[in-house]
C-alpha positions as CSV (number, residue, x, y, z in Angstrom):
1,X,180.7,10.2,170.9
2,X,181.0,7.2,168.7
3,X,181.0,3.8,170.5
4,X,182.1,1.0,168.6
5,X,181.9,-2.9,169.6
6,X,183.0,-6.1,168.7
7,X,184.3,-9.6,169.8
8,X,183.3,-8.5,173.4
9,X,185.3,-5.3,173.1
10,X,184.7,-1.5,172.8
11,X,186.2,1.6,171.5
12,X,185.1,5.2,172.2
13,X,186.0,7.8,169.9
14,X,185.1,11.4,170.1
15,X,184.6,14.1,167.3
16,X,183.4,18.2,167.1
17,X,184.5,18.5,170.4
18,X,183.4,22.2,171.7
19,X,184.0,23.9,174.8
20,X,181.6,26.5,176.3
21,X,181.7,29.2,179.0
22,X,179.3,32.4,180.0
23,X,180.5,35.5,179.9
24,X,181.5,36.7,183.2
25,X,182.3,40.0,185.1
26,X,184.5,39.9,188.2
27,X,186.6,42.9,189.9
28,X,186.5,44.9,187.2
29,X,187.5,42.3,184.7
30,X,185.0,41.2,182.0
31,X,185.7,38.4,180.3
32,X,183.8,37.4,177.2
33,X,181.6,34.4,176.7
34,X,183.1,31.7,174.4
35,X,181.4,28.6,172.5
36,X,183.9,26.9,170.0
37,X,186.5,24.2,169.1
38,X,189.3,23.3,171.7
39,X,192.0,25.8,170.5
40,X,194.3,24.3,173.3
41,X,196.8,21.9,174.2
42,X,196.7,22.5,177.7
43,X,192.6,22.2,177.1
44,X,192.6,19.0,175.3
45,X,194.9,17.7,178.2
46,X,192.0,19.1,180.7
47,X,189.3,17.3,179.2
48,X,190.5,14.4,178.3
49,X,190.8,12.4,181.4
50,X,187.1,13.0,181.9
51,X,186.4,11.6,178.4
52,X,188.0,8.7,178.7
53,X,186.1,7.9,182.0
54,X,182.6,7.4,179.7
55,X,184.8,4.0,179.4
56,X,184.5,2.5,182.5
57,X,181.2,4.0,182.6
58,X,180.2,2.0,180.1
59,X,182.2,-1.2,181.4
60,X,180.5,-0.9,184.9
61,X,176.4,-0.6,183.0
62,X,177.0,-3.1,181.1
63,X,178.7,-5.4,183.4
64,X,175.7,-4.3,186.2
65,X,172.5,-4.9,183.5
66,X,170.6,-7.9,183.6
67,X,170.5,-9.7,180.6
68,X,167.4,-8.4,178.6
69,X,166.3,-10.5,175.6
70,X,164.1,-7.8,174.1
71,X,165.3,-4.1,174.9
């Protein structure tokens, strides 16, 4: 996650995106564990609500902090 900021504005990009799962055994079915690049639309449509969340995250700290001089 890159956050970028300027003139009282941000922007939040993201890069090397992976997606990871165990592998898993359920009534009979074994399915294998996976740890790799989103392959996917439907994937990429999954996550990327959740990513653009870390947004107002970041609104909502920042806007919340006290002002700090020295960090």
């Amino acid at each position: 996650m890159r956050v970028d900021m300027k003139d009282q504005k941000f922007r939040i990009s993201f890069s090397n995106i992976k997606l990871s799962w165990p592998a898993s055994y359920s009534a009979g079915i074994s399915s294998p564990a996976y740890d790799g690049p989103i392959n996917s639309k439907a994937d990429m449509d999954a996550i990327k609500p959740v990513l653009l969340k870390f947004g107002d995250e970041i609104l909502a700290s920042i806007g919340s902090s006290k002002n700090e001089g020295d960090w």
